[in-house]
C-alpha positions as CSV (number, residue, x, y, z in Angstrom):
1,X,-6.2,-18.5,231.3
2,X,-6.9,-19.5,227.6
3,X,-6.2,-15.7,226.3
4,X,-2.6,-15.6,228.2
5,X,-1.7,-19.1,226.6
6,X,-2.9,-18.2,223.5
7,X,-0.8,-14.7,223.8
8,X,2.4,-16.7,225.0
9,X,2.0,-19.0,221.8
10,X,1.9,-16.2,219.5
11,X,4.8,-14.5,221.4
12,X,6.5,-17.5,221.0
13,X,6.0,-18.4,217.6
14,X,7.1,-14.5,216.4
15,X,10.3,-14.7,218.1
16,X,11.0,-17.8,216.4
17,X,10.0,-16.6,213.1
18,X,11.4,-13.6,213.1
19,X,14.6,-15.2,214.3
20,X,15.0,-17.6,211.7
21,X,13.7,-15.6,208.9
22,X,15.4,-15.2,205.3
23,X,17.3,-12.1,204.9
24,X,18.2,-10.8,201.9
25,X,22.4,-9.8,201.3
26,X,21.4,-6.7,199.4
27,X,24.0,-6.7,197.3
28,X,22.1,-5.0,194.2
29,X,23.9,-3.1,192.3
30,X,27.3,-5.4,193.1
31,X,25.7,-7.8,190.6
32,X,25.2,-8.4,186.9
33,X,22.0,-10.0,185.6
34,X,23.9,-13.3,185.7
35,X,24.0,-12.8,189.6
36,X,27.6,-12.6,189.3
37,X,30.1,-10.3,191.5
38,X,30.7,-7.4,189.5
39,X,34.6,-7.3,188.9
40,X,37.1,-4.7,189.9
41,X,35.3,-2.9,192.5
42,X,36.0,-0.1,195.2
43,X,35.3,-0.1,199.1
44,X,34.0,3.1,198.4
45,X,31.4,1.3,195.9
46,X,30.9,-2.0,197.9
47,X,30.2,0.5,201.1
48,X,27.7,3.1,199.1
49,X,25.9,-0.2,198.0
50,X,25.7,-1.8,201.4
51,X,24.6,1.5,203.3
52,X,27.4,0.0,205.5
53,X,31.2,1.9,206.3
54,X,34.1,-0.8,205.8
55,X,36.3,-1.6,208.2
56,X,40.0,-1.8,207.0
57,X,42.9,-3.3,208.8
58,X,46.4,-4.0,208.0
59,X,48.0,-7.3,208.2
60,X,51.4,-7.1,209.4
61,X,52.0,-11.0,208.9
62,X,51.5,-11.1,205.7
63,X,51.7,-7.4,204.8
64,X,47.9,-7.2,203.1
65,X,45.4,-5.1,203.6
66,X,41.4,-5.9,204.2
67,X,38.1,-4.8,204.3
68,X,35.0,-6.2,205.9
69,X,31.6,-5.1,205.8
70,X,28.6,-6.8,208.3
71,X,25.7,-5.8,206.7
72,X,22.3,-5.4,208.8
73,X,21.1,-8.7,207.3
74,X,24.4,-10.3,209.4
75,X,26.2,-11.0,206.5
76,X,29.6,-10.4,206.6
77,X,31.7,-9.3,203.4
78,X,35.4,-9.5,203.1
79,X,37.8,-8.9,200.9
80,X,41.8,-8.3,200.4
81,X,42.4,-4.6,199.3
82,X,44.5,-3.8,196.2
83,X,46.4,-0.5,195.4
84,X,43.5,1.8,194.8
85,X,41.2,0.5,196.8
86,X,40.9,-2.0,194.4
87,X,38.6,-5.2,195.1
88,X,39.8,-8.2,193.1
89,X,38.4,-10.7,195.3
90,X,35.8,-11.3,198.1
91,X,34.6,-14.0,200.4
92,X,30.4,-13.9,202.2
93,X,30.2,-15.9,205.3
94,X,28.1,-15.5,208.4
95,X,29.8,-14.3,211.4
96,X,30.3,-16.7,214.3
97,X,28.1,-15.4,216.8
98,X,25.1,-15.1,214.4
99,X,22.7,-17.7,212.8
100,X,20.7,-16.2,210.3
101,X,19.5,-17.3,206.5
102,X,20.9,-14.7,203.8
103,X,19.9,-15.2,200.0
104,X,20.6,-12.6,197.7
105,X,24.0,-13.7,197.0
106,X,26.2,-14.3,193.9
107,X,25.0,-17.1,191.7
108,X,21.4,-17.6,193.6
109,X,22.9,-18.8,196.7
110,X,21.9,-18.7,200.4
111,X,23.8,-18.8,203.5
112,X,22.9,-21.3,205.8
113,X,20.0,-22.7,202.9
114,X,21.7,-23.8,200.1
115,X,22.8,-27.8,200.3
116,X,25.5,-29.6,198.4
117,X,23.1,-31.3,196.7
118,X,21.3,-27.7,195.1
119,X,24.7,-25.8,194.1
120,X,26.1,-29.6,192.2
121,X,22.9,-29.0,190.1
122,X,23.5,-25.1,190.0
123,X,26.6,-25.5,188.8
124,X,26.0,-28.7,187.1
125,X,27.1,-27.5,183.4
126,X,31.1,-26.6,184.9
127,X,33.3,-29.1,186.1
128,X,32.6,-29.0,190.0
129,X,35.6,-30.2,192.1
130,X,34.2,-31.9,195.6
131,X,36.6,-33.0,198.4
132,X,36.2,-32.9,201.9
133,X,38.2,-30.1,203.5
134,X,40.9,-30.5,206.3
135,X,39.2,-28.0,208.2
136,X,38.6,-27.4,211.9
137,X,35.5,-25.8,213.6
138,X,31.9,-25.2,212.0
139,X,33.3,-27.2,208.5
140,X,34.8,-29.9,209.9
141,X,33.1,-32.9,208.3
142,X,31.6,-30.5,205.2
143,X,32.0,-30.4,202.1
144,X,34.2,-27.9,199.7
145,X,33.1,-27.3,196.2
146,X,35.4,-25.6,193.6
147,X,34.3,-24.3,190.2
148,X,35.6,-22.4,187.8
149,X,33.2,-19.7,185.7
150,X,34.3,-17.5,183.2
151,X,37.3,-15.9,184.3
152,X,36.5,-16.4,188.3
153,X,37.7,-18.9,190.8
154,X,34.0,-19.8,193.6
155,X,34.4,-22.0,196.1
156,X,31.7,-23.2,198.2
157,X,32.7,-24.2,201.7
158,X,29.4,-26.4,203.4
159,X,29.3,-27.4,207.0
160,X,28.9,-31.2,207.9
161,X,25.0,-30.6,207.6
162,X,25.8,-30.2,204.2
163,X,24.4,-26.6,204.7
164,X,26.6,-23.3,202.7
165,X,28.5,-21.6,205.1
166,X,30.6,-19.6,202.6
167,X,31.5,-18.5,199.4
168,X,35.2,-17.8,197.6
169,X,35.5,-15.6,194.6
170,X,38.7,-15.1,193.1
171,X,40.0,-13.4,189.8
172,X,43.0,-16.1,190.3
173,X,43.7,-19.5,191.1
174,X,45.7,-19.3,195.0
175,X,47.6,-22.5,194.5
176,X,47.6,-23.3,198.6
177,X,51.2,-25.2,197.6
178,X,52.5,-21.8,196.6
179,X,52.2,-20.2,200.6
């Protein structure tokens, strides 16, 4: 009786470590040795990187197009597509149905790690902009963190938890009175 406890512990423990473990993005090669998001970039590049096809769709609405990539870590990539396949800006976030810990990413960060308090010390030596978002779902009640580096635009969105859910980088400012 003490072997099959024992073996239903160990089970038990596996799943739940193997569920839970880190993850790395494996974004390589899309970074500089700053860990920054190497700027412009192709699908084609992003996809040969990631071992992973991208999936492009047009918006009608709003007449962009899009790419997204879910890597096998879980970590989905998106971006907005230029002429070209040009990739100006892109966005990491975990899809809804998953819960998983991804590190690996621009600037040191990691999904569903990272807290508020870690990434105002990160980024301690820009000017951080902090405001609670008017957001709905997993962020409502988190925390939003905007900073500017170089010539690109990151923002950190956290859920309440204080825990990073996602990260913004932009070439350009989107001025959200402009849309």
């Amino acid at each position: 009786m003490k072997i099959k406890a024992f073996t239903l512990l160990f089970v038990f423990q596996f799943i739940i470590i193997t569920t839970f473990a880190q993850k790395s993005a494996g974004l390589g090669s899309l970074l500089n040795k700053n860990a920054e998001f190497i700027f412009p970039q192709t699908t084609e590049k992003i996809s040969a990187a990631l071992n992973v096809k991208a999936v492009i769709s047009d918006n009608e609405a709003d007449g962009e197009r899009y790419a997204e990539w879910i890597t096998k870590s879980g970590l989905g990539i998106y971006t907005t597509i230029e002429n070209k396949q040009t990739v100006n800006e892109i966005w990491f976030g975990i899809p809804d149905d998953k819960f998983v810990v991804v590190s690996g990413l621009p600037y040191h960060l990691t999904l569903n790690k990272t807290t508020v308090q870690e990434a105002l010390a990160k980024f301690s030596k820009y000017k951080v902009k902090k405001t609670k978002p008017d957001l709905y779902g997993p962020l409502e009640g988190g925390t939003k963190l905007e900073v500017k580096i170089g010539d690109r635009y990151v923002t950190l969105f956290f859920k309440k938890e204080n825990i990073l859910e996602s990260v913004y980088i932009l070439l350009s400012f989107i001025d959200p009175a402009a849309g």
